[in-house]
C-alpha positions as CSV (number, residue, x, y, z in Angstrom):
1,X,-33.0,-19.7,7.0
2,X,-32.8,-16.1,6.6
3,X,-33.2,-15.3,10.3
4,X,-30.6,-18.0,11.0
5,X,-27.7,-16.6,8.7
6,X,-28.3,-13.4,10.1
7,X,-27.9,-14.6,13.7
8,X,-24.8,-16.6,12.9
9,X,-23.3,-13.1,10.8
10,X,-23.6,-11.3,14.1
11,X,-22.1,-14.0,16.1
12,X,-19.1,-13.7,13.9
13,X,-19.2,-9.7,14.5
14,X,-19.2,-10.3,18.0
15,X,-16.3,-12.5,18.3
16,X,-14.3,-10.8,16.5
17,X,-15.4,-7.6,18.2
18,X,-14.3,-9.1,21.2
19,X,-11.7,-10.4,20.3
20,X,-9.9,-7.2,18.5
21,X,-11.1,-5.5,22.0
22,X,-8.9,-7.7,24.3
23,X,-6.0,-7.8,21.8
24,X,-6.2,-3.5,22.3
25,X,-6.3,-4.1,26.1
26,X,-3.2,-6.3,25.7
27,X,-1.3,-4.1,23.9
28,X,-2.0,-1.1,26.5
29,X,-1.5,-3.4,28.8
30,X,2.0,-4.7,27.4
31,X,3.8,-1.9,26.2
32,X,1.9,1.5,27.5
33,X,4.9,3.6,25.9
34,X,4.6,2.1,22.3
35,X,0.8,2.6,22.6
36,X,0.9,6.1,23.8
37,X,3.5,7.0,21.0
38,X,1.4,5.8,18.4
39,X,-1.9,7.4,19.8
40,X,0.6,10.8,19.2
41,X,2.0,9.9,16.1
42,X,-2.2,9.9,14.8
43,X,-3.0,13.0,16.6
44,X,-0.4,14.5,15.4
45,X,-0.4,13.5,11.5
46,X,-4.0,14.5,12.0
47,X,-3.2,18.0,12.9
48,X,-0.1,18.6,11.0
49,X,-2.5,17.2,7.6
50,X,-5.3,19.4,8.5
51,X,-3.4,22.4,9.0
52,X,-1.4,21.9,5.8
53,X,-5.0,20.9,3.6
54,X,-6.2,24.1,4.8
55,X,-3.5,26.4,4.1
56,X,-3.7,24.9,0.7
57,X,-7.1,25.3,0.1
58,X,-7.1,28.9,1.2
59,X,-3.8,29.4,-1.0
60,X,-6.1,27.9,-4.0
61,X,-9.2,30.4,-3.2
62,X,-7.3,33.5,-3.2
63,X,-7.1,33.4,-7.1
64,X,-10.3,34.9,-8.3
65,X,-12.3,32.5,-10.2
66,X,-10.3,30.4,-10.8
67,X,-9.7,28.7,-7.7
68,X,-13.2,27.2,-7.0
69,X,-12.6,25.6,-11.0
70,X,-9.3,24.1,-9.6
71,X,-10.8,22.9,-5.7
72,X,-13.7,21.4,-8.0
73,X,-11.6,19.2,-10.4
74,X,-8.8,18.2,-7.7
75,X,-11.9,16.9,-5.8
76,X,-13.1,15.2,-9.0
77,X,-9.5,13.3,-9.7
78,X,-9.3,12.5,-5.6
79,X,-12.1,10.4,-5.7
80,X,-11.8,8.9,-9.2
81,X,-8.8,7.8,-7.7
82,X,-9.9,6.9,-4.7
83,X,-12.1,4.7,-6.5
84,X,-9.8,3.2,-8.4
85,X,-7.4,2.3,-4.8
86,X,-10.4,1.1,-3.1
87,X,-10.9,-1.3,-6.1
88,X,-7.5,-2.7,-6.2
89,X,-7.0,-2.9,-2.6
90,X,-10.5,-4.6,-2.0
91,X,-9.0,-6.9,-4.8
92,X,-6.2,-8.2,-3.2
93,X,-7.1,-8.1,0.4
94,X,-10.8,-10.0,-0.8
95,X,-8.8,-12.4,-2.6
96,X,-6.3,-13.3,0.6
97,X,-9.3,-12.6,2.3
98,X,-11.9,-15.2,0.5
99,X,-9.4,-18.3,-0.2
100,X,-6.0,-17.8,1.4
101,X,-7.3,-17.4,4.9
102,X,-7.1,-20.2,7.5
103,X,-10.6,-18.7,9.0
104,X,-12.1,-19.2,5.7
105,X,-10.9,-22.5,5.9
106,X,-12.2,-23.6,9.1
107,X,-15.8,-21.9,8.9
108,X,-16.6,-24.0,5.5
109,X,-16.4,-26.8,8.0
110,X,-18.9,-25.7,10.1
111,X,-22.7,-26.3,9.9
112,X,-22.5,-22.1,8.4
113,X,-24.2,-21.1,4.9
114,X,-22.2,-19.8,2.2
115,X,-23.9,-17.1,2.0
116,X,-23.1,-16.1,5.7
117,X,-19.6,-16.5,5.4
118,X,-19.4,-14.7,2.7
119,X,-21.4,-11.6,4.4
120,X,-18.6,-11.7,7.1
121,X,-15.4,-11.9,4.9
122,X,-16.7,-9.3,3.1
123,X,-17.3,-6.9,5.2
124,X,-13.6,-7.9,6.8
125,X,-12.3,-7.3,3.8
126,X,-14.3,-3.8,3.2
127,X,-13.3,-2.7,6.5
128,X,-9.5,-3.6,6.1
129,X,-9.1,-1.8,2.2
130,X,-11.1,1.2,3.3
131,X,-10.0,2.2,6.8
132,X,-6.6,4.2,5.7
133,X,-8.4,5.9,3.1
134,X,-10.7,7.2,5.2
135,X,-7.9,8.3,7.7
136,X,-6.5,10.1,5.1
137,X,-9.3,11.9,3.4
138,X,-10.7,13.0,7.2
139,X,-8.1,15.7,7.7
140,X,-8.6,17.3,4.0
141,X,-12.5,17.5,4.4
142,X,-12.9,19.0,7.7
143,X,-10.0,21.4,6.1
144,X,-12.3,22.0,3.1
145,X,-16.1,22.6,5.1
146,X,-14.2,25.3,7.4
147,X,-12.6,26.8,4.5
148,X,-15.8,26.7,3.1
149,X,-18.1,27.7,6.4
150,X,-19.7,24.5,6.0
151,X,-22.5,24.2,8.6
152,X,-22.3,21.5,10.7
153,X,-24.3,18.6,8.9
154,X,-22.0,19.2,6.2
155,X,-19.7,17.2,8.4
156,X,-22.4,14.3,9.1
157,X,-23.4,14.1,5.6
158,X,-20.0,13.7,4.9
159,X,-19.2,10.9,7.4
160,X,-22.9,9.2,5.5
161,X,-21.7,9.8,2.0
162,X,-17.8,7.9,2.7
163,X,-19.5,5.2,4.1
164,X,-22.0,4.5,0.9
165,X,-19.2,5.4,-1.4
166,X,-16.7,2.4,0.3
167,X,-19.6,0.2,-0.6
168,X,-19.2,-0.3,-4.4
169,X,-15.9,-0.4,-4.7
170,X,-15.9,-3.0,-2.1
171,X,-18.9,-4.9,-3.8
172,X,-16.9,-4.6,-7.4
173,X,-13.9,-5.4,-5.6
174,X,-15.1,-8.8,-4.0
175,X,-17.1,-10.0,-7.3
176,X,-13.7,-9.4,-9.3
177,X,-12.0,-11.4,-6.6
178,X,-14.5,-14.2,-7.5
179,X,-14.7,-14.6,-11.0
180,X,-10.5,-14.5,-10.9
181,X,-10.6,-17.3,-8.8
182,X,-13.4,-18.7,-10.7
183,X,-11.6,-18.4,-14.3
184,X,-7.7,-17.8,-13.7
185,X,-6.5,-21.0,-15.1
186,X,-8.8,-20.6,-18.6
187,X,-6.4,-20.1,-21.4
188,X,-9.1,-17.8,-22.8
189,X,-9.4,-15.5,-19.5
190,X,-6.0,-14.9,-19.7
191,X,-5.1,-13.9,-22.7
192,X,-8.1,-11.7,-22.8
193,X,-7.1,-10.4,-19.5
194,X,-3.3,-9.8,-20.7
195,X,-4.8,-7.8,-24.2
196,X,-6.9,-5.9,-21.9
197,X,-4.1,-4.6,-19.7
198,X,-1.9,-3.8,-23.0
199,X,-4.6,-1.8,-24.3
200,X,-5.5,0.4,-21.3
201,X,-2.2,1.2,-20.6
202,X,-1.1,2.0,-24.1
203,X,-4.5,4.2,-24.1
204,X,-3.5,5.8,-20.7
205,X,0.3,6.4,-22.4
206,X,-1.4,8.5,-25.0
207,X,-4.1,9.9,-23.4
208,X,-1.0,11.4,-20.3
209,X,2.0,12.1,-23.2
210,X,3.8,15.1,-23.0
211,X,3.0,18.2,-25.6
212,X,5.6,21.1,-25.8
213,X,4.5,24.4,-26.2
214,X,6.1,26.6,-28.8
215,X,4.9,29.8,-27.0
216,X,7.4,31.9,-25.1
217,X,5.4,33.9,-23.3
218,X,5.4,32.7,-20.0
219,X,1.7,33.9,-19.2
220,X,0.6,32.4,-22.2
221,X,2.5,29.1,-21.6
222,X,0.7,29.0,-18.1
223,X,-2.9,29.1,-19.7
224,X,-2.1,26.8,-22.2
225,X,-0.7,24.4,-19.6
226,X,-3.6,24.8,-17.5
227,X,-6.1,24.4,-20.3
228,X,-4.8,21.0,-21.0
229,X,-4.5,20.2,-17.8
230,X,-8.6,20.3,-17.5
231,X,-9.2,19.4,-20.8
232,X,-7.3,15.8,-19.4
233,X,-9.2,15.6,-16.3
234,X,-12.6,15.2,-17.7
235,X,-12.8,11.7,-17.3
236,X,-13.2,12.6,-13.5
237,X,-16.6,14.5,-14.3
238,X,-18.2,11.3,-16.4
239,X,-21.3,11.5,-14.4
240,X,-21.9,7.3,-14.1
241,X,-18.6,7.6,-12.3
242,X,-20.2,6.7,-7.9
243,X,-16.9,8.7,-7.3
244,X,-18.5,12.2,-9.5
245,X,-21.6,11.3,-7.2
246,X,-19.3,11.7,-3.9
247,X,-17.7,14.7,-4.7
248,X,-20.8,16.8,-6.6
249,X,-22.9,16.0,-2.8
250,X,-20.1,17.1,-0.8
251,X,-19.3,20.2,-3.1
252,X,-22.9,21.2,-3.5
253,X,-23.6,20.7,0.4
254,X,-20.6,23.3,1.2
255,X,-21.9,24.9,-0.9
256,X,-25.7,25.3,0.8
257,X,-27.4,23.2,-2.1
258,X,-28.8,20.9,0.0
259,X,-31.4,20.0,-2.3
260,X,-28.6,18.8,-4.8
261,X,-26.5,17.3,-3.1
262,X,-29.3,15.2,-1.3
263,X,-30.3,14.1,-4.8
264,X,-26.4,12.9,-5.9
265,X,-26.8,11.6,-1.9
266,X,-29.6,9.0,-2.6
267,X,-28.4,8.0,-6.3
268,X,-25.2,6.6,-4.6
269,X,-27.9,5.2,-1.4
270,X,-29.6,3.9,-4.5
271,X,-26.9,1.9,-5.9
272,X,-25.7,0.5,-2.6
273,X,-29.1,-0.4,-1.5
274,X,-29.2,-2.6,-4.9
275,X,-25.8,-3.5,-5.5
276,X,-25.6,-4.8,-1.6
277,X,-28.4,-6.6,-1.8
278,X,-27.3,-8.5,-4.6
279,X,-24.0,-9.4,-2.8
280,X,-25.8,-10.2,0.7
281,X,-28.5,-12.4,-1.1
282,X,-27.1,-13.9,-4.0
283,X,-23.2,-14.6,-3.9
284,X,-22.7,-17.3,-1.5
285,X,-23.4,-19.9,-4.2
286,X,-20.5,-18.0,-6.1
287,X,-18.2,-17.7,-3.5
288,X,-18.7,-21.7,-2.3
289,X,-17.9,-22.9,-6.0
290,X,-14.8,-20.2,-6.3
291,X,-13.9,-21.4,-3.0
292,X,-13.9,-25.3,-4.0
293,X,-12.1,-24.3,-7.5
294,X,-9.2,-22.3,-5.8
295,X,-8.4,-25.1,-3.1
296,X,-8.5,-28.0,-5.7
297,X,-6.8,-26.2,-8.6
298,X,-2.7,-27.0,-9.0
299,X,-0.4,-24.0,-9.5
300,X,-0.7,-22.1,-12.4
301,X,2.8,-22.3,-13.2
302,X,2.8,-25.8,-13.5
303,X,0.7,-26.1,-16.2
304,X,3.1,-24.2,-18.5
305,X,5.1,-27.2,-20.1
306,X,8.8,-26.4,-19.4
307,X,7.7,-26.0,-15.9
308,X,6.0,-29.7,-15.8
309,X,9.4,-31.3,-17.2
310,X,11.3,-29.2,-14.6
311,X,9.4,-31.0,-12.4
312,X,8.9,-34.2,-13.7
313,X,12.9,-34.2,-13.8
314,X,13.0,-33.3,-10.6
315,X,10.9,-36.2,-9.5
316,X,13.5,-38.5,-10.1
317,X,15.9,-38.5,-7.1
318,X,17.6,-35.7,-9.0
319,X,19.0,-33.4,-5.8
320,X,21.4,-31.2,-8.1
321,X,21.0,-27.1,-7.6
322,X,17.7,-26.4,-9.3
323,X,17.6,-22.5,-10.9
324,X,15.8,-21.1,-8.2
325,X,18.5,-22.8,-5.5
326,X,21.1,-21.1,-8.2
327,X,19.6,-17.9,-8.1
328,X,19.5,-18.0,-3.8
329,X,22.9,-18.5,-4.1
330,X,23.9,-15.6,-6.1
331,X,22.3,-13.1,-3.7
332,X,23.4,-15.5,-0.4
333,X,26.2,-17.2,-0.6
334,X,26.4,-18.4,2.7
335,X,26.0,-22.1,4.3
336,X,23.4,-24.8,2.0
337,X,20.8,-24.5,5.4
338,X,20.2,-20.8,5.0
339,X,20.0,-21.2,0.8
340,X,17.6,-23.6,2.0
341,X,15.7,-21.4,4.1
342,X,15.7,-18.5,1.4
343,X,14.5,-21.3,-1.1
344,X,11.7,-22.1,1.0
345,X,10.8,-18.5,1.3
346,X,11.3,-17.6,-2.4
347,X,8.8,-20.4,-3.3
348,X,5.7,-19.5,-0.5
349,X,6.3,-16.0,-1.8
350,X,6.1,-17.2,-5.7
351,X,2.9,-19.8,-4.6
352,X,0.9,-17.1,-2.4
353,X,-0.9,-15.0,-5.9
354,X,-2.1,-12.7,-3.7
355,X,1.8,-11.4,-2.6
356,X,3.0,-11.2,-6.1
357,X,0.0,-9.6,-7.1
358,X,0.6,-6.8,-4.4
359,X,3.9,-6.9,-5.8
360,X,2.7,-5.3,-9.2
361,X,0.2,-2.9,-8.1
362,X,3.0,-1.4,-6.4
363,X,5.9,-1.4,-9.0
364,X,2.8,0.0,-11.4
365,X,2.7,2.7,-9.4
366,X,6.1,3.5,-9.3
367,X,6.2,3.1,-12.6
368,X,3.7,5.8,-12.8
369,X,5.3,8.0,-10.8
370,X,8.8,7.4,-13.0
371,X,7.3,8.3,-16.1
372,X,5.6,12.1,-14.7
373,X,9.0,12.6,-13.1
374,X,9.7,13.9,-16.6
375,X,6.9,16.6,-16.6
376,X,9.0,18.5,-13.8
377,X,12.9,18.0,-15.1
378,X,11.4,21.0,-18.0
379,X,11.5,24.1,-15.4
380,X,13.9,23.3,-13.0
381,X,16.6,26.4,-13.2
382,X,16.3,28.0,-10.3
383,X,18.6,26.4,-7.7
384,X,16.2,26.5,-4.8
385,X,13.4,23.8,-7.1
386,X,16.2,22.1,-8.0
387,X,17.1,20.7,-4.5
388,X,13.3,21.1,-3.2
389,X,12.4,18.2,-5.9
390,X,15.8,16.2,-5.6
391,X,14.8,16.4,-1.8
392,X,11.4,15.3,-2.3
393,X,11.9,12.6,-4.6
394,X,14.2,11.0,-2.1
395,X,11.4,11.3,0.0
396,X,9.2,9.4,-2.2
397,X,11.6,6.6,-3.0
398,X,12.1,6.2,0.7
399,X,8.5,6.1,1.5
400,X,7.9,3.6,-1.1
401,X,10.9,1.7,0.5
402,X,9.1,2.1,3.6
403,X,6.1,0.1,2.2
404,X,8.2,-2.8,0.7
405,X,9.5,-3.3,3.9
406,X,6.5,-3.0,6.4
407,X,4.5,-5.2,4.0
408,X,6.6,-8.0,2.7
409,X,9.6,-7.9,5.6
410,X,7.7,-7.2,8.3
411,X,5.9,-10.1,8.5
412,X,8.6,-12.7,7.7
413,X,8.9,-14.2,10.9
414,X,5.8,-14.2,11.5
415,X,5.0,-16.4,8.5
416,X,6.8,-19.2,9.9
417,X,3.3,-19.6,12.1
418,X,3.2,-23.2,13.5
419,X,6.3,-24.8,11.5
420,X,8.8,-22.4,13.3
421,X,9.7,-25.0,15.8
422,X,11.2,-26.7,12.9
423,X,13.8,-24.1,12.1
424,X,14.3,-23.3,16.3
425,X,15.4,-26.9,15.8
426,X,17.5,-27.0,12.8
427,X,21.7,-26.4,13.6
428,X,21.1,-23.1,12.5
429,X,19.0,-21.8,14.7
430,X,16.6,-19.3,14.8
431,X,19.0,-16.7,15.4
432,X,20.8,-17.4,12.1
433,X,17.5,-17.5,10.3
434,X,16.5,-14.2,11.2
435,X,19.7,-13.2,9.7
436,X,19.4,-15.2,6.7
437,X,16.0,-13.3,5.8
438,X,17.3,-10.4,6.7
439,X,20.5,-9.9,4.2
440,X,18.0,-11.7,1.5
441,X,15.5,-9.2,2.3
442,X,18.0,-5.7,2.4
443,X,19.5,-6.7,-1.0
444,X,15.9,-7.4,-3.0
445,X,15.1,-4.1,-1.8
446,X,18.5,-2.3,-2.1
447,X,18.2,-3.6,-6.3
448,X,15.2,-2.1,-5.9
449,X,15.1,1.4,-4.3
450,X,18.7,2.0,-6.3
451,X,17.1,1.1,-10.0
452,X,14.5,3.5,-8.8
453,X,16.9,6.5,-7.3
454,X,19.0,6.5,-10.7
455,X,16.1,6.2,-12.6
456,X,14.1,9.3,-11.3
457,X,17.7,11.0,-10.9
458,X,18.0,10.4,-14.8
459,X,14.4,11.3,-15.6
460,X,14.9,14.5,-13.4
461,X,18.2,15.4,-15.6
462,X,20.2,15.2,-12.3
463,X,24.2,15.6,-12.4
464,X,26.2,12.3,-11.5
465,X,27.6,13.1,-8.2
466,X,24.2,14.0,-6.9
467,X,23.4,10.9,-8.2
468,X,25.9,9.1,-6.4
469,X,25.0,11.2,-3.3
470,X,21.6,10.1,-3.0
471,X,22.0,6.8,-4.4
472,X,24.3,6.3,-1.2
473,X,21.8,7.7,1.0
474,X,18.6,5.4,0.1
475,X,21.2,2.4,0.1
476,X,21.6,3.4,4.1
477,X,17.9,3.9,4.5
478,X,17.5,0.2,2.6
479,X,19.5,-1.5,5.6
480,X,18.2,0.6,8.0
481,X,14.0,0.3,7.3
482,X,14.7,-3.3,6.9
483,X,16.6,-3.9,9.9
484,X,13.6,-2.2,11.5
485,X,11.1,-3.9,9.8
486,X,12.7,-7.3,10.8
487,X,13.5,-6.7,14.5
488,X,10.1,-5.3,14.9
489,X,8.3,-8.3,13.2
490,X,10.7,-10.4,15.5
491,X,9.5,-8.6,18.4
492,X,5.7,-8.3,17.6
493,X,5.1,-11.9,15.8
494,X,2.0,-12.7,14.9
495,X,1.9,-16.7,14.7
496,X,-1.4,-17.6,14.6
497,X,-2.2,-15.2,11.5
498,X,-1.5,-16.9,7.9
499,X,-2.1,-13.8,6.2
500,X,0.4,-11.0,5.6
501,X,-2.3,-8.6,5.1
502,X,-3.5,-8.8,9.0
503,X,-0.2,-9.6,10.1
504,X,0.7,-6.1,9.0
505,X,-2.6,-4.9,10.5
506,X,-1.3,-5.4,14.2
507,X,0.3,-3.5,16.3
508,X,3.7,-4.3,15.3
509,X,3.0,-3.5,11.7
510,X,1.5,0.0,12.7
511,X,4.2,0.4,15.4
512,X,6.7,-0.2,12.2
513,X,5.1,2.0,9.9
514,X,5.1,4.8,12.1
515,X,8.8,4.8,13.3
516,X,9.9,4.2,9.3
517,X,7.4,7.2,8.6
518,X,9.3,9.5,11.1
519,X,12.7,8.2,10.4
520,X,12.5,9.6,6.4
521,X,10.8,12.6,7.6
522,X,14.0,13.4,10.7
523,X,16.4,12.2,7.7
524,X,15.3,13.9,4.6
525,X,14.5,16.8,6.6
526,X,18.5,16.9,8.1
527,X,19.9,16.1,5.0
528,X,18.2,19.2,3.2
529,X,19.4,21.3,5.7
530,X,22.8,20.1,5.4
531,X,23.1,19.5,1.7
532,X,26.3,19.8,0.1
533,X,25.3,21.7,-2.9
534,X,23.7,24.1,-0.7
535,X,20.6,26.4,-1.2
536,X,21.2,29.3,-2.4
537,X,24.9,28.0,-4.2
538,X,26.7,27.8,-0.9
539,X,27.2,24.9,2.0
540,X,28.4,25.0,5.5
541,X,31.4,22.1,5.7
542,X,30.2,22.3,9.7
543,X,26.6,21.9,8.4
544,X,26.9,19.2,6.2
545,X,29.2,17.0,8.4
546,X,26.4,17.8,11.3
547,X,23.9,16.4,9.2
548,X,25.5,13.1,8.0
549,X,26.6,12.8,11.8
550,X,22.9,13.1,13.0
551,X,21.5,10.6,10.2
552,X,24.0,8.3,10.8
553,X,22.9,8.5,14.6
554,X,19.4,7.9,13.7
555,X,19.7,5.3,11.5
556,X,21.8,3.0,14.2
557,X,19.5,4.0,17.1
558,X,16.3,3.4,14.6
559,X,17.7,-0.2,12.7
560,X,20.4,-1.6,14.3
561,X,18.7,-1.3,18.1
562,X,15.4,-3.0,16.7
563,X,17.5,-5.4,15.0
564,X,19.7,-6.2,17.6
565,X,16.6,-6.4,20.4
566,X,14.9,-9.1,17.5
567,X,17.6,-11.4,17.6
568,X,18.1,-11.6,21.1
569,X,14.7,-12.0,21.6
570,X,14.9,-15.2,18.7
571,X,17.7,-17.0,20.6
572,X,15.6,-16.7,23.8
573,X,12.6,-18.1,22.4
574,X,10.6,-21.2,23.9
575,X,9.2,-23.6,20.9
């Protein structure tokens, strides 16, 4: 049986192989242009982030001692991090991944072990949480081994040691993903699940709060800052931690300790070895009983009461506006097909756990990112680090725009899968519908990105008109990203995918991300130049009117052209 499994786990490597092969060939094939300006976009994020990582690195080493203590710890708290990402995204894509896939579906059908088709969703899933992390951590290591004058197997060993470390958080990740399916409607899970979460992030509250320093001195004030500063970051250098077993090997191997390093090396070969034996050998029972729970089980939400009379009222050839038809018709109040439509979406959205769940990883972060906004509104006088952070937090509020958008509007369309020929023919059209999604879609996230513009405006202690200023600005972005992310997922549909998570995956979701990436950048970038407030206390009126000329330009040429190219290519459609 053993031999068997494994010859059926690489049948489904091959096919899939195969299969991602042609779909590349396609693509080149298809649209040359698009390919080739992604293939530069990579290159050249690759460059630009290596050259930046190193002149970082060589800025940190030019203060005597103490920039090897500060390259250690940021190392540490990368990949404690890191860790933590890997496990949340290895969460959510496993769970998709595991029992909201139609593949998943269709192989517990066939005459296939569990235990094989566990093997190959996990490693799917491994390979779609970790592959972006590792794109981003490349750039920044070669930067650090020829900063060091790392020998060249520093640069092997390096490659060896990511690929272990992805491992565990993928194992933890997948056996999470399990036991959540496995226990998620248990009264008891969740409220121990619900105290838990209270009492980490209370703990994290206190353990990341604020502490003024009386001291005026400003050399003084420094030390103090940075001694605090470590003192919090040794949680990073808890030696159980796999991630203080990465970063000690690749440290100690730039550093010519071979011997060291070799010996952090095979205690994270060690734990792989083990903890991915367990998973290859001994899950699949798991997963089949997980598997059989999750497709039986009802919604959770129905098993609240209110919710159960909602619907038993319902049930009774009661067709009056329900609250979530109310609530569609407050942000559309357009004709009762497209409130329909927007219902229908609403609800998969609401029934899919795994998209809501994404949902609040992601406003967690931003809430994160809120809250230390505070730490930098304390030393902000001079007029130069005033607009530099204003700048760069509308940067960050537009990338995290970008993301709503390329993951939750982008695949919209696509979503429809096999039931769009009922909406081709419904009086509205398709047309229609696209538009339908889209003005639901730009004012979700218009709520969204301007809650979070005043609010890190307000944490940063900026002046209303500024306020106003950018708050106008991200509201143009909003309408813009999401007319691209639309068009684009009109353009590039993925039908046969049911999952959001691979739809985004493709080459339309890539091709998205990239052009929403280089739009902030071209528009933050102008709009800095041409600020109003100025520099150094003085603006060009020629400057500034140049700038909101040129972002205006790019933001028709990079939403409205996409949009418009979508909806032709909707009406034009054959169902």
């Amino acid at each position: 049986m053993p031999e068997t499994g494994t010859a059926e786990l690489f049948l489904l490597l091959r096919v899939n192989a195969l299969q991602t092969w042609r779909r590349l060939k396609t693509v080149r094939a298809t649209s040359s242009l698009l390919a080739s300006s992604i293939g530069l976009f990579v290159v050249a994020y690759l460059t630009l982030s290596f050259l930046l990582f190193r002149r970082g690195l060589q800025f940190l080493n030019n203060f005597p001692a103490l920039g090897e203590v500060l390259t250690e710890r940021l190392f540490f708290l990368l990949f404690v991090f890191l860790l933590i990402l890997l496990l949340f995204s290895n969460l959510v894509i496993g769970y998709t991944n595991f029992f909201r896939n139609r593949e998943t579906s269709y192989l517990t059908s066939l005459p296939i072990s569990s235990q094989t088709i566990f093997r190959w969703k996990f490693l799917e899933s491994a390979l779609l949480a970790s592959w972006a992390f590792l794109f981003l951590l490349a750039p920044m290591l070669a930067a650090y081994g020829l900063t060091r004058g790392a020998p060249w197997h520093f640069y092997v060993m390096t490659v060896v040691a990511l690929g272990l470390f992805i491992v565990l958080p993928s194992v933890a990740g997948a056996w999470v993903a399990l036991n959540l399916a496995r226990y998620l409607d248990r009264r008891a899970f969740q409220v121990v699940a619900v105290a838990a979460t209270v009492i980490i992030l209370t703990l994290m509250a206190l353990w990341f709060r604020p502490e003024t320093l009386t001291d005026d001195s400003t050399d003084t004030r420094v030390l103090a800052t940075l001694d605090k500063l470590l003192t919090r970051t040794h949680f990073s250098e808890w030696p159980w931690l796999p991630s203080y077993w990465l970063s000690t090997s690749v440290l100690q191997w730039a550093e010519g300790a071979t011997m060291a390093a070799g010996f952090f090396l095979l205690v994270l070969l060690s734990h792989v070895l083990f903890f991915g034996y367990l998973s290859f050998t001994c899950t699949g029972k798991l997963f089949y009983e997980s598997f059989s729970i999750v497709q039986s089980r009802q919604s959770l939400f129905v098993r609240w009461g209110w919710f159960r009379h909602w619907r038993q009222r319902r049930a009774q050839f009661d067709f009056d506006p329900g609250p979530v038809e109310r609530a569609a018709r407050f942000f559309h109040n357009g004709p009762s097909d497209e409130v329909a439509l927007l219902v229908k979406d609403a609800r998969m959205f609401w029934r899919d756990t795994t998209q809501w769940g994404q949902t609040l990883v992601l406003f967690g972060l931003l809430a994160v990112y809120v809250i230390n906004l505070r730490h930098f509104s304390q030393e902000l006088t001079n007029p130069f680090w005033v607009h530099l952070v204003c700048y760069l937090n509308l940067g960050a509020c537009a990338l995290n725009l970008a993301t709503l958008t390329t993951r939750f509007v982008f695949p919209q369309f696509s979503l429809e899968g096999k039931r769009l020929w009922i909406v081709g023919l419904a009086p509205m059209g398709l047309a229609q519908a696209l538009r339908a999604k889209f003005w639901l879609a730009s004012r979700a996230a218009l709520c969204v990105t301007l809650g979070l513009i005043c609010l890190s405006c307000h944490m940063l202690r900026m002046p209303m008109d500024r306020t106003l200023y950018l708050g106008l600005i991200i509201a143009t972005m909003t309408f813009t990203l999401t007319a691209l992310a639309m068009g684009l997922g009109a353009l590039y549909p993925n039908f046969r995918e049911d999952n959001p998570t691979k739809i985004v995956s493709g080459f339309g979701g890539t091709l998205c991300l990239v052009l929403s990436f280089l739009y902030i950048v071209g528009s933050v970038t102008l709009l800095a130049l041409g600020s109003p407030w100025g520099w150094k206390g003085d603006a060009s009126v020629g400057l500034i009117l140049t700038s909101w000329a040129g972002f205006a330009a790019m933001s028709i040429l990079v939403g409205w052209v996409p949009y418009r190219l979508g909806l032709r290519r909707v009406a034009t459609v054959e169902l």
